[in-house]
GUTORGU-706362 format. One record per residue (C-alpha): residue number from 1; residue in one letter; chain; y, z, x. Coordinates in nm, 4 decimals, decimal comma, always signed. Layout:
! residues N
{node NUM 'a' 'A' {Y Z X}}
...
***
This chain:
! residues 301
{node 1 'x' 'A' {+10,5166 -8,2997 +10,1579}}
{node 2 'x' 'A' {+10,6243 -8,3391 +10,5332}}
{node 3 'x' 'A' {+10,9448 -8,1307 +10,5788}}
{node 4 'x' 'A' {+11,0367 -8,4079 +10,8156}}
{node 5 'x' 'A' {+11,0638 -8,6298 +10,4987}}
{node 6 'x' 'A' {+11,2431 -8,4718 +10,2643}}
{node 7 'x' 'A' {+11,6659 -8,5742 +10,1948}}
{node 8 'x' 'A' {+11,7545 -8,1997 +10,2931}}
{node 9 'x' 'A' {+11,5864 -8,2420 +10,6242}}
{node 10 'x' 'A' {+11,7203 -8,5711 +10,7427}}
{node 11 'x' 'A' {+11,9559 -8,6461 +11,0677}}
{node 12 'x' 'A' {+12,3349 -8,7270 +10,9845}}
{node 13 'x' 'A' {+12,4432 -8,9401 +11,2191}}
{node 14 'x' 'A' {+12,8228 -8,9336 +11,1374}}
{node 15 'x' 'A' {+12,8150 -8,5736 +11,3022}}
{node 16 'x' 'A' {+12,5595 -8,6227 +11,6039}}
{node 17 'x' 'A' {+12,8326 -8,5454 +11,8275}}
{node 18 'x' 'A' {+12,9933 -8,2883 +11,6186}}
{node 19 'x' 'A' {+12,9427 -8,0292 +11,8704}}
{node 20 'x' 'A' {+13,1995 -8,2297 +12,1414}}
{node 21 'x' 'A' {+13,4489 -8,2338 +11,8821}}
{node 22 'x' 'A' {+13,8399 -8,0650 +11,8709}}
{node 23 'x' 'A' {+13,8423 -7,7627 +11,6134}}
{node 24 'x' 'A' {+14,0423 -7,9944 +11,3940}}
{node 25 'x' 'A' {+13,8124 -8,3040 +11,4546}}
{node 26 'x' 'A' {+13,5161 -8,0808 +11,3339}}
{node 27 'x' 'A' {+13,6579 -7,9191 +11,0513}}
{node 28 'x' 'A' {+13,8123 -8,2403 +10,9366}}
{node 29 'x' 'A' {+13,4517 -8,4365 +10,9889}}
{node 30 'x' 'A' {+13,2821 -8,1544 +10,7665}}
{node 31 'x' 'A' {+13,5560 -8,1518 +10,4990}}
{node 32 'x' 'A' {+13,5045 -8,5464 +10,4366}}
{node 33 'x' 'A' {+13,1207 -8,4944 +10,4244}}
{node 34 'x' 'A' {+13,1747 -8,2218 +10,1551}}
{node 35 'x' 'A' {+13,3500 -8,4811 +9,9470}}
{node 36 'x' 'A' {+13,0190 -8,6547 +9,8925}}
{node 37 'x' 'A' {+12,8664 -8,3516 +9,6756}}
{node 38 'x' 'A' {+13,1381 -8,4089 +9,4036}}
{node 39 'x' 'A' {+13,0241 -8,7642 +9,4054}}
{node 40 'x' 'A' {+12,6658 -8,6723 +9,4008}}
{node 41 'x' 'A' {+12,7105 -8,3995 +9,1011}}
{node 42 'x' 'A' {+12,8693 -8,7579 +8,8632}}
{node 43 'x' 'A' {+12,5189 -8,9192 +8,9368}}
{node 44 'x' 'A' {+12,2961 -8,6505 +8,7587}}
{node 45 'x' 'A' {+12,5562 -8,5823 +8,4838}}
{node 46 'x' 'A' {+12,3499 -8,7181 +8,1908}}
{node 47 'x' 'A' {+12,1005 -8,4896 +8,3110}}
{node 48 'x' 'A' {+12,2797 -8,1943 +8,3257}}
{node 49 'x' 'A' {+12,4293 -8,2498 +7,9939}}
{node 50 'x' 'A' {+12,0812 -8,2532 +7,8489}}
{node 51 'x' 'A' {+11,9931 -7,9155 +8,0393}}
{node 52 'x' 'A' {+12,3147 -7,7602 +7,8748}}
{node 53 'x' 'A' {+12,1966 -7,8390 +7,5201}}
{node 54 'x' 'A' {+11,8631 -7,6947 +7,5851}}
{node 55 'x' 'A' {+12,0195 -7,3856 +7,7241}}
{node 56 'x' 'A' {+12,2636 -7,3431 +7,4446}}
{node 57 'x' 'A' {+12,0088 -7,4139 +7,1521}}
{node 58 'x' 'A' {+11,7845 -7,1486 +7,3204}}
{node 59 'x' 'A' {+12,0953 -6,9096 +7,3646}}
{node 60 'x' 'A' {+12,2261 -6,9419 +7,0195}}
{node 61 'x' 'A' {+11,8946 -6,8350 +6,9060}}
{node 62 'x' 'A' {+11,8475 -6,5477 +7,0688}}
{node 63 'x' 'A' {+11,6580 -6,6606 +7,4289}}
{node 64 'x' 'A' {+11,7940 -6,5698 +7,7551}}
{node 65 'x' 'A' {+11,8731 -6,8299 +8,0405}}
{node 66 'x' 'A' {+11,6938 -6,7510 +8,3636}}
{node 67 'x' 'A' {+11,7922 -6,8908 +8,6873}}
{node 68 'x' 'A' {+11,4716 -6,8568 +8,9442}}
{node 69 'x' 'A' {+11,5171 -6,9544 +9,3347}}
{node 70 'x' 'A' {+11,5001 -6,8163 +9,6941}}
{node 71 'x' 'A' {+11,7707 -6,8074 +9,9614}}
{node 72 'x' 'A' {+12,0859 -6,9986 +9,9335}}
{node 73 'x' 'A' {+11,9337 -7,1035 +9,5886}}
{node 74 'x' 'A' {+11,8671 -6,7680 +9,5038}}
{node 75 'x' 'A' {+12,1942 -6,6519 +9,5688}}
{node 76 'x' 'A' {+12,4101 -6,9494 +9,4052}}
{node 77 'x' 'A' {+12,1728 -6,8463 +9,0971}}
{node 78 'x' 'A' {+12,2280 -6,4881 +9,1298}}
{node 79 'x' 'A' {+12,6428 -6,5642 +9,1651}}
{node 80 'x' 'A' {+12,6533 -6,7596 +8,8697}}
{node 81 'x' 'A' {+12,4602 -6,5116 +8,6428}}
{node 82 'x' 'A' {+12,6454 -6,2017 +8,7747}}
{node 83 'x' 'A' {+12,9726 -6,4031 +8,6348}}
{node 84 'x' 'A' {+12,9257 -6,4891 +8,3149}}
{node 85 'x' 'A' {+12,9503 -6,1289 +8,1844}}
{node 86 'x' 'A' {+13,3476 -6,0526 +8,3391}}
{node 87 'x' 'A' {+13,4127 -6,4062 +8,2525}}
{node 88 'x' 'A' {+13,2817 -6,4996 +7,9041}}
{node 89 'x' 'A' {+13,2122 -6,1331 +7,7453}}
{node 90 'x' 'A' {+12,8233 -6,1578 +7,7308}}
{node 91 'x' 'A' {+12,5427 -5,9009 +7,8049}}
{node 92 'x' 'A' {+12,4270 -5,8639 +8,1525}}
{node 93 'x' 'A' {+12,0864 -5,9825 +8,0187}}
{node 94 'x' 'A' {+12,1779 -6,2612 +7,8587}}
{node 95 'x' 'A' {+12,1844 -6,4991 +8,1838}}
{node 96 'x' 'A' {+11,9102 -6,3291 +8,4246}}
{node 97 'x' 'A' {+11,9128 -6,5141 +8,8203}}
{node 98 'x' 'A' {+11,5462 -6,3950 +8,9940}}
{node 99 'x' 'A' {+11,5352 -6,4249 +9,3484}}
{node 100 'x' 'A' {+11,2214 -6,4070 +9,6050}}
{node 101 'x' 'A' {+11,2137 -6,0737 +9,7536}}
{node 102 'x' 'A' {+11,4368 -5,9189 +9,4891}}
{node 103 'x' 'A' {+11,7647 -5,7950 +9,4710}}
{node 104 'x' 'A' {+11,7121 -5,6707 +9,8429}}
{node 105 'x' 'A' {+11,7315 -6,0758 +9,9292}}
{node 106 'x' 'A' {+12,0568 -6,1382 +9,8469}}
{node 107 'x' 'A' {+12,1635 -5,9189 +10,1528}}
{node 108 'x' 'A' {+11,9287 -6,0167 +10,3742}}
{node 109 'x' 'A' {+11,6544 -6,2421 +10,4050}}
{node 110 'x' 'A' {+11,3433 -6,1489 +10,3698}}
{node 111 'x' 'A' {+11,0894 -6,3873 +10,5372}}
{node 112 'x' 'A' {+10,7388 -6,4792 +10,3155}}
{node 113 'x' 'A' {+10,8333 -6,4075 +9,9880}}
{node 114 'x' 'A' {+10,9495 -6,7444 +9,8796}}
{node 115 'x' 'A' {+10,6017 -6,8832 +9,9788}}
{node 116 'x' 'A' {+10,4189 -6,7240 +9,6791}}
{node 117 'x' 'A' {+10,3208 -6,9275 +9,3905}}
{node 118 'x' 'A' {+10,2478 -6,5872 +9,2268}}
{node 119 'x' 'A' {+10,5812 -6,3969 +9,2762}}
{node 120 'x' 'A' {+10,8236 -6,6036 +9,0755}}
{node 121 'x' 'A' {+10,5824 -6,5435 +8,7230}}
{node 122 'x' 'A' {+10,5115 -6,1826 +8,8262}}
{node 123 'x' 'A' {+10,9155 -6,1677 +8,8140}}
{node 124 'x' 'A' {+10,9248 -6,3258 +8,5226}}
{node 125 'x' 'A' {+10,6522 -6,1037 +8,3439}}
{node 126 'x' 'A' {+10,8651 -5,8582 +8,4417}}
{node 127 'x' 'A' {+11,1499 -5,9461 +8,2599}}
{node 128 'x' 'A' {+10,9463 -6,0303 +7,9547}}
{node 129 'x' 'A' {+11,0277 -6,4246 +7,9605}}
{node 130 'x' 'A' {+10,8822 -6,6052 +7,6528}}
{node 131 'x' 'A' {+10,9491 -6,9635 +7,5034}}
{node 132 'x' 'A' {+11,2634 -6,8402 +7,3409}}
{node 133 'x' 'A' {+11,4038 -6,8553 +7,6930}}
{node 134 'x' 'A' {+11,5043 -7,1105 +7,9639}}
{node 135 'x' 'A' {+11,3856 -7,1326 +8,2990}}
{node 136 'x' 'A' {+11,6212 -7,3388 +8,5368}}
{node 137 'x' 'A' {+11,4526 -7,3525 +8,8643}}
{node 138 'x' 'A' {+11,6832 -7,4033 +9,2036}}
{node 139 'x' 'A' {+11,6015 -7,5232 +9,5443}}
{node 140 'x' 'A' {+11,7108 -7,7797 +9,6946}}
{node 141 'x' 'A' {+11,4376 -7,9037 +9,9390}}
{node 142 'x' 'A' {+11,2699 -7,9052 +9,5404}}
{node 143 'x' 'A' {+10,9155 -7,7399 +9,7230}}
{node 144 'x' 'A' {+10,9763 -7,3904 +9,6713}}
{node 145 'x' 'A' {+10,6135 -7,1988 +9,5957}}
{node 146 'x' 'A' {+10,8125 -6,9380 +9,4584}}
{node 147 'x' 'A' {+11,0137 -7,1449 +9,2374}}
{node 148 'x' 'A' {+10,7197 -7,3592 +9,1373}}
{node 149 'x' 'A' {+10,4884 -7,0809 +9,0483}}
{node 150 'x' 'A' {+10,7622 -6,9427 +8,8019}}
{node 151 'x' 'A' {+10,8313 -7,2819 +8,6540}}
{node 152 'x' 'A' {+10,4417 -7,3624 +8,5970}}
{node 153 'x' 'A' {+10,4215 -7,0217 +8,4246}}
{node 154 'x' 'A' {+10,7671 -7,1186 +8,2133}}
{node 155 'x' 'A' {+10,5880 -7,4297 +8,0851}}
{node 156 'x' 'A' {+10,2294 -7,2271 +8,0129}}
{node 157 'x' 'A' {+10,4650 -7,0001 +7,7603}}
{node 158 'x' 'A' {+10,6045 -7,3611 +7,5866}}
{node 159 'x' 'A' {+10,9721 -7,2787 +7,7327}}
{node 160 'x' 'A' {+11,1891 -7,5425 +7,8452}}
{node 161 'x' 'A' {+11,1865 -7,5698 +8,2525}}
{node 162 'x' 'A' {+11,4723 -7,7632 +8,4378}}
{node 163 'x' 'A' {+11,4850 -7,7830 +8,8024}}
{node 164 'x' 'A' {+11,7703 -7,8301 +9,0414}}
{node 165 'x' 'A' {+11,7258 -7,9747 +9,3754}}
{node 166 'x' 'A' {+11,8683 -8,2230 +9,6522}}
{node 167 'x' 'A' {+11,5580 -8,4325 +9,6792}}
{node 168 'x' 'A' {+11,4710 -8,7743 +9,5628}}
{node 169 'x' 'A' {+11,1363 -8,7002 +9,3931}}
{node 170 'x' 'A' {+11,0150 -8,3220 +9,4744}}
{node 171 'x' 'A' {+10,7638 -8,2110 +9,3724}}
{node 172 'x' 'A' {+10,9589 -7,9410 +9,1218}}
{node 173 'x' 'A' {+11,0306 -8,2151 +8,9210}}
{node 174 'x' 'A' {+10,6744 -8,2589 +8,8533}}
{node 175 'x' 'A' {+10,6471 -7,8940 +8,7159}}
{node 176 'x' 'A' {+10,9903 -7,9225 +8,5036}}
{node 177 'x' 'A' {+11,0632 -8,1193 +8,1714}}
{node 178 'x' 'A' {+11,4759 -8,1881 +8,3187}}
{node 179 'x' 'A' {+11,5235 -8,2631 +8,6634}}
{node 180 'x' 'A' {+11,8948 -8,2703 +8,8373}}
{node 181 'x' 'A' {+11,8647 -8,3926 +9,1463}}
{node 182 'x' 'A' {+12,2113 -8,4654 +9,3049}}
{node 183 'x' 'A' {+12,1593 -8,6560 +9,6605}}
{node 184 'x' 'A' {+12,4627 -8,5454 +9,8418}}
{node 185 'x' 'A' {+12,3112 -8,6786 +10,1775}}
{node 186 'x' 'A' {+12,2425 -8,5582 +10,5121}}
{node 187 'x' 'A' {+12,3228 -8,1851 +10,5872}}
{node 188 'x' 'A' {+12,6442 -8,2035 +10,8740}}
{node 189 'x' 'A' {+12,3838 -7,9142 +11,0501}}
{node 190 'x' 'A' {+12,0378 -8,1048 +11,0092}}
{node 191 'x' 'A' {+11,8517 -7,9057 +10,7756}}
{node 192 'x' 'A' {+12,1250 -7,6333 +10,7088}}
{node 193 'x' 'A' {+12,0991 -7,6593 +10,3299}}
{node 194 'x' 'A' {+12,3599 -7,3768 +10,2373}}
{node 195 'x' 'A' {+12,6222 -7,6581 +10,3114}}
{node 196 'x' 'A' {+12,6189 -7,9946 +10,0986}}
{node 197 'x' 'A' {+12,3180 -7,8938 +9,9356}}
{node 198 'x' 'A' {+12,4444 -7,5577 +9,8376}}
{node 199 'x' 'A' {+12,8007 -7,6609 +9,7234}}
{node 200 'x' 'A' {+12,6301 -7,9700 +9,5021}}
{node 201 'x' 'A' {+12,3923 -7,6708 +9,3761}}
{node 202 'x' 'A' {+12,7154 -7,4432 +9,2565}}
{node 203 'x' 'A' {+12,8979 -7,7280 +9,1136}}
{node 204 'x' 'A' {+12,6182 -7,8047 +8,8934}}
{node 205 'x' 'A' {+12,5797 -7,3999 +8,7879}}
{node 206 'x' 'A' {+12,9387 -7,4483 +8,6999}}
{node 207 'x' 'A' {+12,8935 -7,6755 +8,4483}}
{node 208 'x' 'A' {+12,5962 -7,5605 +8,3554}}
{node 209 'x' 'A' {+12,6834 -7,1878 +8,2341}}
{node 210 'x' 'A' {+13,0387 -7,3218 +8,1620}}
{node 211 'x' 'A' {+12,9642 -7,5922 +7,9193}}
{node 212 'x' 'A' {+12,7309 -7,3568 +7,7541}}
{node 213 'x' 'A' {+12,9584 -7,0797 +7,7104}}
{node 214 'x' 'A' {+13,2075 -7,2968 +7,5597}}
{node 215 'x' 'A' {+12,9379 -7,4100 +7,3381}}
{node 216 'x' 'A' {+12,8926 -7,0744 +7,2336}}
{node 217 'x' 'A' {+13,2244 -7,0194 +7,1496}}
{node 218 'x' 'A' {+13,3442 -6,8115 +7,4312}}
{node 219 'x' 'A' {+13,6199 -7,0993 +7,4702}}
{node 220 'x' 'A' {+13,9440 -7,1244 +7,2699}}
{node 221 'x' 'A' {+14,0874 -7,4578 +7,3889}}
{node 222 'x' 'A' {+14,0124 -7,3952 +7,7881}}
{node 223 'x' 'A' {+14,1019 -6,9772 +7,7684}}
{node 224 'x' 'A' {+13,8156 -6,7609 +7,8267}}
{node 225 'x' 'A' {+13,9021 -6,5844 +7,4832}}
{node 226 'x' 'A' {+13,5482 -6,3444 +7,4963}}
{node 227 'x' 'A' {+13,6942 -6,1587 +7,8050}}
{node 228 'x' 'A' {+13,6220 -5,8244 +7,8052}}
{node 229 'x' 'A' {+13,9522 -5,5857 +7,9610}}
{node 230 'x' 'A' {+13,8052 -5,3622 +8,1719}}
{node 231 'x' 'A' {+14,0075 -5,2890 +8,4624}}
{node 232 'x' 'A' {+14,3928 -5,3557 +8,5013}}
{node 233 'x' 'A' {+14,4064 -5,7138 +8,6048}}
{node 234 'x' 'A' {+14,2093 -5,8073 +8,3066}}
{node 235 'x' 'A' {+14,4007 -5,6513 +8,0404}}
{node 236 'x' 'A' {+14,7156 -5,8442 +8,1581}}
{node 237 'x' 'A' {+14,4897 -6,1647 +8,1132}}
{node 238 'x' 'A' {+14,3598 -6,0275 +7,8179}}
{node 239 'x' 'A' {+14,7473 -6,0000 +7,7088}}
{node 240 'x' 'A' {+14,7804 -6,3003 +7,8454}}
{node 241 'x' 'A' {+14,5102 -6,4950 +7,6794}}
{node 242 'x' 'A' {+14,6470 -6,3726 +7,3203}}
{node 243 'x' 'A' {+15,0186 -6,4362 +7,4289}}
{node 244 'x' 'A' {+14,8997 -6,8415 +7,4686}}
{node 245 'x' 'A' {+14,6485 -6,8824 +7,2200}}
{node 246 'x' 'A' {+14,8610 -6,7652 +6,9183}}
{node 247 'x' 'A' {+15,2058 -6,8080 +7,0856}}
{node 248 'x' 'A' {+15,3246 -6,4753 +7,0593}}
{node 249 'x' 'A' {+15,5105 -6,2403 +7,3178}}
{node 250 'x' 'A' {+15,3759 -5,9543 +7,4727}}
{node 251 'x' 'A' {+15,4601 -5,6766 +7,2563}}
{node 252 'x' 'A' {+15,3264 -5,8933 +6,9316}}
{node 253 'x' 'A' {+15,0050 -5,9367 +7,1798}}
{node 254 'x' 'A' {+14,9711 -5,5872 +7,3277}}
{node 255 'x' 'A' {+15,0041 -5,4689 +6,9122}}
{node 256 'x' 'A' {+14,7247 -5,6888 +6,8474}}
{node 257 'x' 'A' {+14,4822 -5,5914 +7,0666}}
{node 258 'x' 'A' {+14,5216 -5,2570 +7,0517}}
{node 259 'x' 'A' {+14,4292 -5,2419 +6,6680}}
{node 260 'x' 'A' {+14,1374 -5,4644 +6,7238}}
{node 261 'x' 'A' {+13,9797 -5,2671 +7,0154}}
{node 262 'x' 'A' {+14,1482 -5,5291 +7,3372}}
{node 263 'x' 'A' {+13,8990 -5,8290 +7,1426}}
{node 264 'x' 'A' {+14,0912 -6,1271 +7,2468}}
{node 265 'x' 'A' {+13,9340 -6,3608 +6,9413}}
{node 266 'x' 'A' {+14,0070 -6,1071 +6,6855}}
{node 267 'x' 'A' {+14,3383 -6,0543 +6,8128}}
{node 268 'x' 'A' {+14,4183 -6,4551 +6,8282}}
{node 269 'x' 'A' {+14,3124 -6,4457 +6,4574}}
{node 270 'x' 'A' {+14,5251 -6,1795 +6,3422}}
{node 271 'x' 'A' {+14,7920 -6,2822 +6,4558}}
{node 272 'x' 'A' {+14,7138 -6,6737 +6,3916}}
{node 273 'x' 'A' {+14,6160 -6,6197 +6,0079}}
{node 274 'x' 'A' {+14,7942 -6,2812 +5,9413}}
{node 275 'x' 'A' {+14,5044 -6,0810 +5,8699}}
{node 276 'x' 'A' {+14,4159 -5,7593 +5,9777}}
{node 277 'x' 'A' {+14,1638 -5,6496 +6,2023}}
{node 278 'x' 'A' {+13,8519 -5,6280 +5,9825}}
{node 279 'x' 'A' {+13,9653 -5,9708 +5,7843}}
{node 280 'x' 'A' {+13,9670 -6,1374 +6,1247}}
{node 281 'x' 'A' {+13,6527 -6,0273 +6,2352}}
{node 282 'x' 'A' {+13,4700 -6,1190 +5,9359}}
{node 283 'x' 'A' {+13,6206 -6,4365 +5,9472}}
{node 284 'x' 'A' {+13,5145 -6,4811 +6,2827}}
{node 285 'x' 'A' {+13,1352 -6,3895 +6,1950}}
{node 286 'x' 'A' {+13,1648 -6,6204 +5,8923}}
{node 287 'x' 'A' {+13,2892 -6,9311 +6,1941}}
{node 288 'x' 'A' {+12,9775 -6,8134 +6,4703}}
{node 289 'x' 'A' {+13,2290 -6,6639 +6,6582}}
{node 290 'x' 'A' {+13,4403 -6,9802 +6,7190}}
{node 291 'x' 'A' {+13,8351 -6,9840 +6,6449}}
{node 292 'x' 'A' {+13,8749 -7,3265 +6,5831}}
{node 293 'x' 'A' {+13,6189 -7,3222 +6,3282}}
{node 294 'x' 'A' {+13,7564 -6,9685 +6,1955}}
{node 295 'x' 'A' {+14,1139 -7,1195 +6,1032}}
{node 296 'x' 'A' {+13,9922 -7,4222 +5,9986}}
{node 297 'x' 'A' {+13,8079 -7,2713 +5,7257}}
{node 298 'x' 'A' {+14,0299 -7,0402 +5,6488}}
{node 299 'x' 'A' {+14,3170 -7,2957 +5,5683}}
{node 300 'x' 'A' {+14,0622 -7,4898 +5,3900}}
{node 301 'x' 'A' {+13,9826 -7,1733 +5,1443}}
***
């Protein structure tokens, strides 16, 4: 494909003269074009929901979600995945972002490697990927070798492969079973794809390692109950947390946590059912993990 024809590559021609502009004039003119990425994201939501149930089914069996991409891509994918752990209280492994040229990329570019068809399944080889995993591919001109090489691999294993891009009909979405493709239009910088097409790219990573986490149960009502305290700012949320979810002060909280080893859901249980520490984490393993489903059954027993 031409690049010369692809959405990401087009002429905008609200902001041809963006360059004459006041400061305020420019920053105002690329502020409203940002608003169309939120709009683009609602078009491709049906798609992305069906991309967060594959994830999750493959996650709640044991697979790993794998984010592959190069550049901006790369880096959105490598953002998101670095998050989840401080956030929702998973294993670094669990949600694995591969980037052309390795970690070394994220820093700097580094010019050639994205135009391998070979590189992205040698990365994934090395990471032992099999069809108990997901393979979400990101790039938003959707013609990434790199990309496409690790997503044609994916699908040789019999693992679900979803691709993310900003083009109307790429050609990843010929290599993956789910394509979101959010159009947020012309770049404000003609072909400068870190902009629209890099904040539609992060909203949908958002929602897609969100929606799954809280599918996994890392979500108590919309508190990110699985965090893990581990420096100071995150044991007063982890106080925090506990102090919401089962309406107690701090000292009641603080007491909690402390018996339980700072494990926000076990401490929410406790102190919601009135069990101690080992009753609340068995009734926790007995729910998957999820406190909803933990006091429901146990006022149902």
């Amino acid at each position: 494909m031409e690049l010369k024809r692809l959405d990401t590559e087009q002429r905008n021609p609200l902001t041809e003269k963006i360059d004459t502009l006041s400061t305020l004039d420019m920053v105002s003119l690329i502020n409203a074009e940002d608003h169309r990425c939120a709009e683009a994201v609602k078009t491709v939501l049906p798609e992305i929901a069906r991309c967060v149930d594959v994830i999750y089914e493959k996650l709640h069996t044991g697979g790993r979600l794998f984010y592959c991409g190069a550049g901006t891509s790369g880096r959105l994918g490598v953002l998101d995945a670095a998050e989840c752990p401080p956030t929702y209280g998973v294993e670094p492994g669990l949600v694995v972002a591969l980037i052309a040229g390795g970690d070394a990329a994220f820093l700097k570019a580094i010019e050639g490697a994205e135009d391998s068809l070979t590189l992205g399944a040698e990365d994934l080889k090395k990471h032992d990927f099999s069809a108990k995993d997901a393979l979400v591919g990101i790039a938003a001109s959707g013609r990434t070798p790199y990309v496409i090489g690790a997503m044609d691999y994916a699908r040789s294993l019999g693992a679900p492969v979803m691709a993310l891009t900003c083009c109307r009909g790429s050609e990843m979405s010929r290599h993956a079973d789910i394509t979101m493709a959010p159009i947020p239009g012309p770049e404000v910088i003609t072909g400068s794809s870190r902009m629209k097409s890099g904040t539609c790219q992060k909203l949908v990573l958002n929602l897609l390692s969100t929606c799954v986490m809280i599918r996994l149960g890392k979500v108590y009502g919309n508190l990110m109950v699985d965090v893990k305290a581990t420096n100071e700012k995150l044991v007063h949320r982890a106080v925090s947390i506990v102090c919401t979810a089962a309406e107690a002060d701090e000292a009641e909280a603080r007491a909690a946590l402390e018996k339980c080893g700072w494990h926000c859901k076990t401490a929410i249980v406790m102190l919601l059912l009135g069990l101690d520490a080992d009753a609340a984490r068995a009734a926790l393993d007995a729910a998957d993990g999820r406190i909803a489903q933990a006091l429901r059954q146990n006022r149902e027993a």
